[in-house]
PDBQT receptor file of N, H, CA, C and O in Angstrom, charges set to zero:
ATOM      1  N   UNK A   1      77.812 182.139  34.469  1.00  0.00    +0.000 N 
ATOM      2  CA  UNK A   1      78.997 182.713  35.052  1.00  0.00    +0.000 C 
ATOM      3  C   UNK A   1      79.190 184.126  34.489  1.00  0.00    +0.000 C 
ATOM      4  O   UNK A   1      79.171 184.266  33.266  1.00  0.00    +0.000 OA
ATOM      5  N   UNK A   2      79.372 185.168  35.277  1.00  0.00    +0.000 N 
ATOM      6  H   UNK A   2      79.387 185.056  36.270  1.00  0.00    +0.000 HD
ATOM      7  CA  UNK A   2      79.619 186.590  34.988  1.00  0.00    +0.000 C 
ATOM      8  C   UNK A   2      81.109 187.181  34.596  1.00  0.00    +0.000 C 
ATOM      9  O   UNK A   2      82.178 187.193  35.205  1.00  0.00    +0.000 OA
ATOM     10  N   UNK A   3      80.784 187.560  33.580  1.00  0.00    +0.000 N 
ATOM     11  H   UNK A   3      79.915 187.550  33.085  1.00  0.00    +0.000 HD
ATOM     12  CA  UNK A   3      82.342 188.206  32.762  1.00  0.00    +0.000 C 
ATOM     13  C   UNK A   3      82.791 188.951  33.568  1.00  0.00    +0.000 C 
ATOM     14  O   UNK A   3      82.204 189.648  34.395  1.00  0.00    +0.000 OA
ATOM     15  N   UNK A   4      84.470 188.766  33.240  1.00  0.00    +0.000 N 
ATOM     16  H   UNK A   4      84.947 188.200  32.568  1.00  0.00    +0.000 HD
ATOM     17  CA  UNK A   4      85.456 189.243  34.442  1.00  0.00    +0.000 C 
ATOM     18  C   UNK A   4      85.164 191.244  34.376  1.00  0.00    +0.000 C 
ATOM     19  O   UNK A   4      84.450 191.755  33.513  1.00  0.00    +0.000 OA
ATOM     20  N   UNK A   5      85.659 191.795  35.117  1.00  0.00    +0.000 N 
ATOM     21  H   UNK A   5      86.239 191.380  35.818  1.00  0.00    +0.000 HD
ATOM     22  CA  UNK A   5      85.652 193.017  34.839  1.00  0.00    +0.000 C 
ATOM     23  C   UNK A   5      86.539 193.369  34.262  1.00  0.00    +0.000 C 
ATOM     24  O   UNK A   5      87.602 192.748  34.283  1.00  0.00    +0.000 OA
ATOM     25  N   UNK A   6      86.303 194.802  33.373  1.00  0.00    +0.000 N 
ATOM     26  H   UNK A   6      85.440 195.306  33.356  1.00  0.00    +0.000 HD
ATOM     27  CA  UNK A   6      87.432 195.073  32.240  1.00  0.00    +0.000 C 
ATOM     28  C   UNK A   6      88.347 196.487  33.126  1.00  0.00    +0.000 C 
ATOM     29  O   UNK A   6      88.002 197.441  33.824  1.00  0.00    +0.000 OA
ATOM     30  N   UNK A   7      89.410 196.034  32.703  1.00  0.00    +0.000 N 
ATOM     31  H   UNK A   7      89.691 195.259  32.136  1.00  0.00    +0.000 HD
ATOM     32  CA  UNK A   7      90.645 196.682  33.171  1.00  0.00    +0.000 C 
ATOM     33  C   UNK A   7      90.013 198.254  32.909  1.00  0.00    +0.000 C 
ATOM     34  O   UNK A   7      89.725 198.521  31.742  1.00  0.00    +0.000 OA
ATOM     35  N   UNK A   8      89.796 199.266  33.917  1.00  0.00    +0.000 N 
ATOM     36  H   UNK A   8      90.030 199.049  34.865  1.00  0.00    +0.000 HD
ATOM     37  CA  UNK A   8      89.953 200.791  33.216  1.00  0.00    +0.000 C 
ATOM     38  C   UNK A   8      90.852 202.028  33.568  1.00  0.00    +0.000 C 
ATOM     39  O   UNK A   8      90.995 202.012  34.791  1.00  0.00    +0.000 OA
ATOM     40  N   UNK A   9      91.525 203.101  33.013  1.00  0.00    +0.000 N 
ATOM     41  H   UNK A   9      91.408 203.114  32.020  1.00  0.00    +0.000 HD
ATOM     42  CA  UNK A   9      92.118 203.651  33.011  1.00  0.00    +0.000 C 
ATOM     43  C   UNK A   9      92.189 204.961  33.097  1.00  0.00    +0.000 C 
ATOM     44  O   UNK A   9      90.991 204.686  33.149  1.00  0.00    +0.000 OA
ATOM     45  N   UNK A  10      92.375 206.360  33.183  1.00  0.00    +0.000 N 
ATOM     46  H   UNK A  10      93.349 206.584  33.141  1.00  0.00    +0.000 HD
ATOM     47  CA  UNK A  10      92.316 207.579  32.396  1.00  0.00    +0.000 C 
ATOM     48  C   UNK A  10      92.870 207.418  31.651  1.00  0.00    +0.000 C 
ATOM     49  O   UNK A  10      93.925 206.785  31.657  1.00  0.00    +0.000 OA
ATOM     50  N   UNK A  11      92.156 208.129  30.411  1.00  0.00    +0.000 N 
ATOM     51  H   UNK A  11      91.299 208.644  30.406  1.00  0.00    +0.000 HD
ATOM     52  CA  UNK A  11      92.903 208.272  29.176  1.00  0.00    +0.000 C 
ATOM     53  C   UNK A  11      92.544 207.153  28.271  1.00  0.00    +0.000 C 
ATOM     54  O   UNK A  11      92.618 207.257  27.046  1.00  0.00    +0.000 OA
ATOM     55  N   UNK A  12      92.127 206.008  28.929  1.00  0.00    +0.000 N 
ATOM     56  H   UNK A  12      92.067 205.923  29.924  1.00  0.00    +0.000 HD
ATOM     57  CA  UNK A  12      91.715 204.872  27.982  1.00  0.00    +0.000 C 
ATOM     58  C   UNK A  12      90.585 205.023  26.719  1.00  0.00    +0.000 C 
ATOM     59  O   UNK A  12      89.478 205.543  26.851  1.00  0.00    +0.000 OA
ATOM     60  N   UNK A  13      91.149 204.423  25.419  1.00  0.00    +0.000 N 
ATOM     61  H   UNK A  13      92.049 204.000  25.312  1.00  0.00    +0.000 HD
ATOM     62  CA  UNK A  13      90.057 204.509  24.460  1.00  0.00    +0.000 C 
ATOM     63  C   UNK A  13      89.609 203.148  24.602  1.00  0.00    +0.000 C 
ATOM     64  O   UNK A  13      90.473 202.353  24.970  1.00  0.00    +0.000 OA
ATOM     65  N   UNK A  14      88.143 202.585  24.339  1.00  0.00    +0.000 N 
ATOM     66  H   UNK A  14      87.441 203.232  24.041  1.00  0.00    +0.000 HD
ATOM     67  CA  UNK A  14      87.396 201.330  24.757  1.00  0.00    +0.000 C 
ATOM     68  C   UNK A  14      86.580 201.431  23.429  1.00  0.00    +0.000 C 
ATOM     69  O   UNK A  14      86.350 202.488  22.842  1.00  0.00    +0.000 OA
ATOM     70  N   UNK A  15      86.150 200.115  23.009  1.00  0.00    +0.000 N 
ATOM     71  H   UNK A  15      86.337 199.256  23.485  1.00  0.00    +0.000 HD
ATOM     72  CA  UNK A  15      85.482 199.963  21.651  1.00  0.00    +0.000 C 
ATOM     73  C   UNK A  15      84.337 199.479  22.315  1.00  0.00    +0.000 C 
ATOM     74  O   UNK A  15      84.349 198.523  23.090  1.00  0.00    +0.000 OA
ATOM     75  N   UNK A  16      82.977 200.394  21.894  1.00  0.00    +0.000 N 
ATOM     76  H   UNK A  16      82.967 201.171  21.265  1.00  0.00    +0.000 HD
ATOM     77  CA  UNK A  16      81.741 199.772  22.061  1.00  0.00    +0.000 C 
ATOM     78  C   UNK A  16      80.826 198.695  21.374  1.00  0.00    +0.000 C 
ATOM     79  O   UNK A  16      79.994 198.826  22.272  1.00  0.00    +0.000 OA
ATOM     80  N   UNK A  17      80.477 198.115  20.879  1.00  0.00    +0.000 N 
ATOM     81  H   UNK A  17      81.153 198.009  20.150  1.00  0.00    +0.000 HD
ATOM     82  CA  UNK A  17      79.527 197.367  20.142  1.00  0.00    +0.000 C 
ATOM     83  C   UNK A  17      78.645 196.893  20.489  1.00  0.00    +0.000 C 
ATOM     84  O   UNK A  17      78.802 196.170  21.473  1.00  0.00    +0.000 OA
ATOM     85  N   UNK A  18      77.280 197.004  19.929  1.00  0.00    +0.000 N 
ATOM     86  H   UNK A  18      77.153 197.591  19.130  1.00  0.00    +0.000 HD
ATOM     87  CA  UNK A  18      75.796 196.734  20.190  1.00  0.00    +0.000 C 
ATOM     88  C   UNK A  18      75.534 195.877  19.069  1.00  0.00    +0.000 C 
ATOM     89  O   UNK A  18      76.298 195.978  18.110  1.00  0.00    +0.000 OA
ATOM     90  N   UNK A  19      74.860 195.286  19.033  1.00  0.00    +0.000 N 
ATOM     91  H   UNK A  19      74.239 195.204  19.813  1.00  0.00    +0.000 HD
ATOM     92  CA  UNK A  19      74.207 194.218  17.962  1.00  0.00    +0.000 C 
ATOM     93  C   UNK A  19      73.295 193.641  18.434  1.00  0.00    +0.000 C 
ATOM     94  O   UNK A  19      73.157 193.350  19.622  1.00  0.00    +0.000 OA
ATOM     95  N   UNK A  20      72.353 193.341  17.284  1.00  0.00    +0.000 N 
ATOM     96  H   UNK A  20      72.465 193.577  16.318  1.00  0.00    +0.000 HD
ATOM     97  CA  UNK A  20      70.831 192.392  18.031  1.00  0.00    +0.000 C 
ATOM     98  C   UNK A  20      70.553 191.373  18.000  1.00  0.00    +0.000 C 
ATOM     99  O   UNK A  20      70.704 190.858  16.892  1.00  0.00    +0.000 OA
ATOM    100  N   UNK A  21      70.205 190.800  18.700  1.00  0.00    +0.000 N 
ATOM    101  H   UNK A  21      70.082 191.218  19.600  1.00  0.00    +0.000 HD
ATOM    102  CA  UNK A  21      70.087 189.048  18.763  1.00  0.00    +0.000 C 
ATOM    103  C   UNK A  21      69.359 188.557  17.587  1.00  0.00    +0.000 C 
ATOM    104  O   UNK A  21      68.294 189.134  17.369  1.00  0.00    +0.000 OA
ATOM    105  N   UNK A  22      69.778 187.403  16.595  1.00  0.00    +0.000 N 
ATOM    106  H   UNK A  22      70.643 186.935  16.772  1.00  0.00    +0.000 HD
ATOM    107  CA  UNK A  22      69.244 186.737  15.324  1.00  0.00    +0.000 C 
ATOM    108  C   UNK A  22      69.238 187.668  14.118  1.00  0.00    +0.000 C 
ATOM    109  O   UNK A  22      68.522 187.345  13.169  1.00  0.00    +0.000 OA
ATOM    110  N   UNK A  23      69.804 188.552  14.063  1.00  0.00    +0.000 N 
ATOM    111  H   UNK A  23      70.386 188.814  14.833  1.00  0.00    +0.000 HD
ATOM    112  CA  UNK A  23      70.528 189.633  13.018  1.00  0.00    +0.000 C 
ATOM    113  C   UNK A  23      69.295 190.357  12.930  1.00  0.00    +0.000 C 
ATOM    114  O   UNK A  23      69.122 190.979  11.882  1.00  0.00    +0.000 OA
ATOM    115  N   UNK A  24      68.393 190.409  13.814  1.00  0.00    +0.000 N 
ATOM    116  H   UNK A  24      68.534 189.904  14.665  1.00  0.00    +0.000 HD
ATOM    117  CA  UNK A  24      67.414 191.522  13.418  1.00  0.00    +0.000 C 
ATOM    118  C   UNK A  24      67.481 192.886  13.574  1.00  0.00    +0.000 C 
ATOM    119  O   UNK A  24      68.460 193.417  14.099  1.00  0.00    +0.000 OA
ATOM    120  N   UNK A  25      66.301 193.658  13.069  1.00  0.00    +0.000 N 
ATOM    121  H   UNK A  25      65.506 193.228  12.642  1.00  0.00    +0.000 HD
ATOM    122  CA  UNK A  25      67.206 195.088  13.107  1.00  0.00    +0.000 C 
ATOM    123  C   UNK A  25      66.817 195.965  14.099  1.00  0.00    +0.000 C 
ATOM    124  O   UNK A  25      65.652 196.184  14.432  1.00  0.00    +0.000 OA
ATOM    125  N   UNK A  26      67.909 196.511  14.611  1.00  0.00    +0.000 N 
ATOM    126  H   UNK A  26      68.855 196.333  14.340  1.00  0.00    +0.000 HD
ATOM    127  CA  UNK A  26      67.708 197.171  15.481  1.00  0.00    +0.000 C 
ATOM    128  C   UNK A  26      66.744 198.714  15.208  1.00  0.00    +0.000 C 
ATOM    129  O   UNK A  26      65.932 199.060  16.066  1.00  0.00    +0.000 OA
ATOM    130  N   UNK A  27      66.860 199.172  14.507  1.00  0.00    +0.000 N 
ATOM    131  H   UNK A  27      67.520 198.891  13.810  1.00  0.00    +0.000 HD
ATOM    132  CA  UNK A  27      66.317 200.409  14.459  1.00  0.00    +0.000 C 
ATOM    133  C   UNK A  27      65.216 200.704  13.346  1.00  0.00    +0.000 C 
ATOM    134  O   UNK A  27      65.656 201.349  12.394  1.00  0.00    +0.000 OA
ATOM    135  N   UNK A  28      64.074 200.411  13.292  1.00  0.00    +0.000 N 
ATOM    136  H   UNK A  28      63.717 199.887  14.065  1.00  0.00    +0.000 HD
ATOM    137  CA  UNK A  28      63.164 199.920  12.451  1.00  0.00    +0.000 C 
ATOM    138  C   UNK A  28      62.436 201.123  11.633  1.00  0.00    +0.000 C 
ATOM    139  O   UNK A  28      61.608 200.975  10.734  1.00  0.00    +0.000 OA
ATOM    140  N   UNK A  29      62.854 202.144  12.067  1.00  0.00    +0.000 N 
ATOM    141  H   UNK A  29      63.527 202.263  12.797  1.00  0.00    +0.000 HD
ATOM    142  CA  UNK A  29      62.106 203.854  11.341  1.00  0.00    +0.000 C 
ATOM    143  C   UNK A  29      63.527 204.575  11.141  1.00  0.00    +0.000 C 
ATOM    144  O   UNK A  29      64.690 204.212  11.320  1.00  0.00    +0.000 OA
ATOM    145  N   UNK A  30      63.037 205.526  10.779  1.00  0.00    +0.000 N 
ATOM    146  H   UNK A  30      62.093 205.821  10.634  1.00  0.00    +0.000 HD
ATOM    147  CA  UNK A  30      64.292 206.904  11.265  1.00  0.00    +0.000 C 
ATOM    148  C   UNK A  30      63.895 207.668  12.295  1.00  0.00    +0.000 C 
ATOM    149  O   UNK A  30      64.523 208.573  12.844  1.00  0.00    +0.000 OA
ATOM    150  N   UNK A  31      62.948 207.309  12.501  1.00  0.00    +0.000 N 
ATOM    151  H   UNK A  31      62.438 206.574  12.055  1.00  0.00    +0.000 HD
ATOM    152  CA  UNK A  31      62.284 208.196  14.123  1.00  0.00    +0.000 C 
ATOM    153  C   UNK A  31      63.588 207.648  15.289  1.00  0.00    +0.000 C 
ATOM    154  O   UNK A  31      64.357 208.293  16.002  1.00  0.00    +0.000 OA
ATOM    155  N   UNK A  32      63.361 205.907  15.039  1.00  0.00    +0.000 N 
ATOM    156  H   UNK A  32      62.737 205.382  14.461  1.00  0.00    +0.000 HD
ATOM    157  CA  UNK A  32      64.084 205.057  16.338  1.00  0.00    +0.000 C 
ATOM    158  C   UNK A  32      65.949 205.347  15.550  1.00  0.00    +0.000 C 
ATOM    159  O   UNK A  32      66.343 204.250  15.947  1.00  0.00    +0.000 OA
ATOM    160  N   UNK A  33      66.638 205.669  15.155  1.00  0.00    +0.000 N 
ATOM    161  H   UNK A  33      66.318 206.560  14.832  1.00  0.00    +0.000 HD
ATOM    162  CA  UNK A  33      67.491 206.002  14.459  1.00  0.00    +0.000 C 
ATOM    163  C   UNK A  33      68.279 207.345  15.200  1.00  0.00    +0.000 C 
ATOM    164  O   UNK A  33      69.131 207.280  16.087  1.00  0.00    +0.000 OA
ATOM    165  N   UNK A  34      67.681 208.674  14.503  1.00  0.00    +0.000 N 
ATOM    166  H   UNK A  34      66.989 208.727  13.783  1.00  0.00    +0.000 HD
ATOM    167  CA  UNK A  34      67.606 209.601  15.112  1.00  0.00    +0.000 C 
ATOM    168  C   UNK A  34      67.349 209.813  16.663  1.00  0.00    +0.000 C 
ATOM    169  O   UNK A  34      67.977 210.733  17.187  1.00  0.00    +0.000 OA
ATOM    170  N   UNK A  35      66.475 209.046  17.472  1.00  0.00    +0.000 N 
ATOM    171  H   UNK A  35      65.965 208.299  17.046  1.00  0.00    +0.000 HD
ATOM    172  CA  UNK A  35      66.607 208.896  18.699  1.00  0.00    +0.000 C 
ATOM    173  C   UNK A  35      67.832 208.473  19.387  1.00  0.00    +0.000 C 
ATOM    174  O   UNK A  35      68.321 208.945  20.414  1.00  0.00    +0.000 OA
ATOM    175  N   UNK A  36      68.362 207.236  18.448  1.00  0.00    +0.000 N 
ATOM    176  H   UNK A  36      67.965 206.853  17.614  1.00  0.00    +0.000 HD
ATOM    177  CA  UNK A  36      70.083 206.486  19.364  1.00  0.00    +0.000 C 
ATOM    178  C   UNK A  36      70.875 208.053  18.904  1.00  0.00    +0.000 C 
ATOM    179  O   UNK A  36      71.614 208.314  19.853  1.00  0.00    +0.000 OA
ATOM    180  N   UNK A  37      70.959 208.797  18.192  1.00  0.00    +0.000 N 
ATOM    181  H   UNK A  37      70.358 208.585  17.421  1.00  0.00    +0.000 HD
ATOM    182  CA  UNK A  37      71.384 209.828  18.264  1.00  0.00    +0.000 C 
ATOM    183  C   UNK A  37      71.541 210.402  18.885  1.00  0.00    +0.000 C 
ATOM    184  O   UNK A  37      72.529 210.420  19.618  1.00  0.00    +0.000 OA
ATOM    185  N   UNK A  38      70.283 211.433  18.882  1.00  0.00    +0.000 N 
ATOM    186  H   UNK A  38      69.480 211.419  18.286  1.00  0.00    +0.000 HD
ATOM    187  CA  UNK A  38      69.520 212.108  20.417  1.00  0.00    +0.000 C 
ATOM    188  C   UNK A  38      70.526 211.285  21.826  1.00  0.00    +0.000 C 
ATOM    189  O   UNK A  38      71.361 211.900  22.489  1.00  0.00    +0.000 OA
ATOM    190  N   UNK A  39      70.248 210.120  21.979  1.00  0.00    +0.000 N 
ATOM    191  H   UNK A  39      69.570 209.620  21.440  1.00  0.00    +0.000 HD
ATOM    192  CA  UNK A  39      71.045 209.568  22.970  1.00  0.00    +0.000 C 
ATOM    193  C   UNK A  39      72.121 209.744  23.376  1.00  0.00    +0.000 C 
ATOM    194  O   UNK A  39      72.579 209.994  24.491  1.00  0.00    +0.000 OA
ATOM    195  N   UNK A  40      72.745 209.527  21.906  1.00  0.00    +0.000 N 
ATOM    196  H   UNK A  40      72.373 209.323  21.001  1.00  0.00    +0.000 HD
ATOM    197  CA  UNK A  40      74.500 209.897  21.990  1.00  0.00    +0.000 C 
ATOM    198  C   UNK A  40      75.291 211.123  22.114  1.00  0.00    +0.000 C 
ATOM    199  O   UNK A  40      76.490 211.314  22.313  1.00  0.00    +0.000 OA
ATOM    200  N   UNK A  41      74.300 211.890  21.944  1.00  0.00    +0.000 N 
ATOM    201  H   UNK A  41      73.326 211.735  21.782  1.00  0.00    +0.000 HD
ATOM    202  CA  UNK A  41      74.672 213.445  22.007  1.00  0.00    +0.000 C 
ATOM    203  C   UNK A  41      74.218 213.934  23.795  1.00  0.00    +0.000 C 
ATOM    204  O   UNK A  41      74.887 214.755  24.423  1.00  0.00    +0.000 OA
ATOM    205  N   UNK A  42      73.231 213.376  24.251  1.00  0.00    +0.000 N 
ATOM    206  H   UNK A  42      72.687 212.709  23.741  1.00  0.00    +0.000 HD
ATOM    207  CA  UNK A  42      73.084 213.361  25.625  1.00  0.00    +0.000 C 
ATOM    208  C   UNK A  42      74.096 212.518  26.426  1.00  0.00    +0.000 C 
ATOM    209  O   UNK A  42      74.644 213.069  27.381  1.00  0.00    +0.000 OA
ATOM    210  N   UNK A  43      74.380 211.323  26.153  1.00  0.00    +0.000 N 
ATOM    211  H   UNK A  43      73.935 210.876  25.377  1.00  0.00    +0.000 HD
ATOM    212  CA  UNK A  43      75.580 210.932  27.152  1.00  0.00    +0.000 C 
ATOM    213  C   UNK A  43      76.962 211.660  26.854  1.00  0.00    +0.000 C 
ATOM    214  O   UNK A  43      77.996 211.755  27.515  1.00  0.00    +0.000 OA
ATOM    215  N   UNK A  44      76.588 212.132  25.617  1.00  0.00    +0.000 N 
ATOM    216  H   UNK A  44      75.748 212.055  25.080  1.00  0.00    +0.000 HD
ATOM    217  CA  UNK A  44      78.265 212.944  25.540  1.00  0.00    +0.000 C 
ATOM    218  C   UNK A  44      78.715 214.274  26.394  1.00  0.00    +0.000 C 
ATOM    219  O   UNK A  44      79.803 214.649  26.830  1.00  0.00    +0.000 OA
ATOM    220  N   UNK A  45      77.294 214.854  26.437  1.00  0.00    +0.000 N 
ATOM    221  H   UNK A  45      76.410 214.550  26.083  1.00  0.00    +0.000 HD
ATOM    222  CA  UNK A  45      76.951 216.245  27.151  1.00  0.00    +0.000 C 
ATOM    223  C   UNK A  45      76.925 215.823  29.098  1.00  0.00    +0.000 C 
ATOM    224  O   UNK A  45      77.097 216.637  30.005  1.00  0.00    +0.000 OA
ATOM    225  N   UNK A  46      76.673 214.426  29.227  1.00  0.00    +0.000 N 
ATOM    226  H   UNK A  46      76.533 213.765  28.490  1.00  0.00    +0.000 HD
ATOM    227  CA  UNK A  46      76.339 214.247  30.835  1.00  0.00    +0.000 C 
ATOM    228  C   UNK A  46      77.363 214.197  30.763  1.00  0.00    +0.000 C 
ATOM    229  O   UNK A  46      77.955 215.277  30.770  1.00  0.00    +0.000 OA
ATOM    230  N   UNK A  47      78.186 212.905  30.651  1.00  0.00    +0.000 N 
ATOM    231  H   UNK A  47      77.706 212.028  30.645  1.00  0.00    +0.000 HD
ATOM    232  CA  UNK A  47      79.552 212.031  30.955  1.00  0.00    +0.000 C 
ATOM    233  C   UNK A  47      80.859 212.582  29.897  1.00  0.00    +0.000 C 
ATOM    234  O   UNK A  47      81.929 212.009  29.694  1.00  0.00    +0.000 OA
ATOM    235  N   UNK A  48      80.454 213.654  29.420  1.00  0.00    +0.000 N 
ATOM    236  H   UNK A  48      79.584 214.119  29.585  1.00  0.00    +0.000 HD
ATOM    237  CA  UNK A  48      81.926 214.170  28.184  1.00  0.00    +0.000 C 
ATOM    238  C   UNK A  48      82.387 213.113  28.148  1.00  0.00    +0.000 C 
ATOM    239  O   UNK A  48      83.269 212.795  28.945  1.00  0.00    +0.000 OA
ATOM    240  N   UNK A  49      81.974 212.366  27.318  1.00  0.00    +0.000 N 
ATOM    241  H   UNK A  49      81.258 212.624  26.670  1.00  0.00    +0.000 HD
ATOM    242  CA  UNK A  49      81.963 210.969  26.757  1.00  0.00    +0.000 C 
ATOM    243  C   UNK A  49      82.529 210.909  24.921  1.00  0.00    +0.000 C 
ATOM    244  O   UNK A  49      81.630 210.551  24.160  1.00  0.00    +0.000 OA
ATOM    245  N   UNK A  50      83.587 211.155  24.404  1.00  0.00    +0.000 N 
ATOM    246  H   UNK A  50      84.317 211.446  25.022  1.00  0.00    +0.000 HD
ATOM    247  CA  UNK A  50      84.377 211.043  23.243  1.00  0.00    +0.000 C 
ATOM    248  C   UNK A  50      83.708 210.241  22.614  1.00  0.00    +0.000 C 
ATOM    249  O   UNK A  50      83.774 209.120  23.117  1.00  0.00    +0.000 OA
ATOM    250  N   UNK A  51      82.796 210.330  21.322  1.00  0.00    +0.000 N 
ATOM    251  H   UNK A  51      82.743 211.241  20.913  1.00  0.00    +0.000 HD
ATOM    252  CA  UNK A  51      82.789 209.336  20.602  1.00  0.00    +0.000 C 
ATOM    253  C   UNK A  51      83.851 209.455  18.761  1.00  0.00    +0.000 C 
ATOM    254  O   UNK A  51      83.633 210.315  17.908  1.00  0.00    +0.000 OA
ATOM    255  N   UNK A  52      84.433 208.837  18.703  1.00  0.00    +0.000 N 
ATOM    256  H   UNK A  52      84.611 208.139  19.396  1.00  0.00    +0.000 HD
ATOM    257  CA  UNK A  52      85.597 209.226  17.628  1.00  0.00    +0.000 C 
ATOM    258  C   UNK A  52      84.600 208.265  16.455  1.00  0.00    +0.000 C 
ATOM    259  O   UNK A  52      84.630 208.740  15.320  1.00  0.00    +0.000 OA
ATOM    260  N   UNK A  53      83.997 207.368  16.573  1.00  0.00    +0.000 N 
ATOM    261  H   UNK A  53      83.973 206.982  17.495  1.00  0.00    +0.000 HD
ATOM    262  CA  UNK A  53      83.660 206.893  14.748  1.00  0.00    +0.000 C 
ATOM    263  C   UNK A  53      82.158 205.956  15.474  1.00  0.00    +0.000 C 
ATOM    264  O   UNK A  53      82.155 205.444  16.594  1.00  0.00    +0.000 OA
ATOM    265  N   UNK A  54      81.098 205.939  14.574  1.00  0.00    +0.000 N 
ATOM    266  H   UNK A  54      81.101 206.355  13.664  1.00  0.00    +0.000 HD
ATOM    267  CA  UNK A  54      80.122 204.738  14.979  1.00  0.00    +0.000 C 
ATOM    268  C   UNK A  54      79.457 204.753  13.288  1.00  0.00    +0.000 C 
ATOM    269  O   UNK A  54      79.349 205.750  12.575  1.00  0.00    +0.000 OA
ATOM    270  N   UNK A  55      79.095 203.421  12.962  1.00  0.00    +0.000 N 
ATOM    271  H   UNK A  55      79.182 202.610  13.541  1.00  0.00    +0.000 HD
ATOM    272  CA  UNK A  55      78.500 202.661  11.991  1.00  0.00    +0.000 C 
ATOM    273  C   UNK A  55      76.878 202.793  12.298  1.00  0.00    +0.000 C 
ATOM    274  O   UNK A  55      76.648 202.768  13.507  1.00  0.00    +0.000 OA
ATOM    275  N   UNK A  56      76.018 202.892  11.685  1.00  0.00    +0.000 N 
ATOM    276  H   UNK A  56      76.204 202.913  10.703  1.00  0.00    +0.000 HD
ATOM    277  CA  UNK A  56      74.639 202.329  11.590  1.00  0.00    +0.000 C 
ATOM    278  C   UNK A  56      74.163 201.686  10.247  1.00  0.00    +0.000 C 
ATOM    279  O   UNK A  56      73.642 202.157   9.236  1.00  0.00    +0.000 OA
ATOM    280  N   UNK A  57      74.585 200.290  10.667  1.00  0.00    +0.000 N 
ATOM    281  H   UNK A  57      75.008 199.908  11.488  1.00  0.00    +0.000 HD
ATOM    282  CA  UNK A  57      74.162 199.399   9.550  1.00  0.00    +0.000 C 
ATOM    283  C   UNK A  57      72.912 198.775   9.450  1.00  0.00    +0.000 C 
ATOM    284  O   UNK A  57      72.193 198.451  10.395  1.00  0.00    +0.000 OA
ATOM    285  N   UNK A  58      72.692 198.624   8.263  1.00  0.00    +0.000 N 
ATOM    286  H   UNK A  58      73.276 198.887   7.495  1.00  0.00    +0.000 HD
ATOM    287  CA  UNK A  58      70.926 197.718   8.261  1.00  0.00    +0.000 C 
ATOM    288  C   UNK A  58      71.342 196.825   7.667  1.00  0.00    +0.000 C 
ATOM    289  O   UNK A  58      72.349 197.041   6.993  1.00  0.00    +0.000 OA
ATOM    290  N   UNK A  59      70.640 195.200   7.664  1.00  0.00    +0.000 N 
ATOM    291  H   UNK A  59      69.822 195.024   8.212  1.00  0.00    +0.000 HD
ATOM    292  CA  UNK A  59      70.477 194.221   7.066  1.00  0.00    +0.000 C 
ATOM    293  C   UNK A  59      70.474 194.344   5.737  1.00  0.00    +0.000 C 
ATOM    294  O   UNK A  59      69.418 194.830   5.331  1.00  0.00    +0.000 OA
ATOM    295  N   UNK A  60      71.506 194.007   4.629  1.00  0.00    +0.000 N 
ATOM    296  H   UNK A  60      72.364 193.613   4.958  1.00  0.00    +0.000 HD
ATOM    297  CA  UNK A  60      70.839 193.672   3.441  1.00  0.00    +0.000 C 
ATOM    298  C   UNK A  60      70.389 192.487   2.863  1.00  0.00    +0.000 C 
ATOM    299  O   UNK A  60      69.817 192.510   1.773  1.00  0.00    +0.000 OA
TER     300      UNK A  60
């Protein structure tokens, strides 16, 4: 069954979260690291897309 759709707004702030299935890690170099970067700085530049705070945690 497919999740309802989420209410959206102008002006709305929305919390993202990614995580990987069986706590493994997502980003295995600093090459793949620096790339979700690279990323985030490109959707910010297409979609002027606000990002106000993000975490990159590794397994300890």
């Amino acid at each position: 069954m497919a999740r309802p759709l989420r209410i959206e707004y102008p002006g709305a702030w929305y919390r993202v979260m990614n995580r990987e299935a069986g706590r493994r890690m997502i980003y295995l170099n600093n090459f793949l690291r620096e790339s979700f970067l690279d990323l985030l700085q490109d959707i910010y530049e297409r979609y002027t897309v606000y990002c106000h705070a993000y975490c990159m945690m590794e397994i300890a």
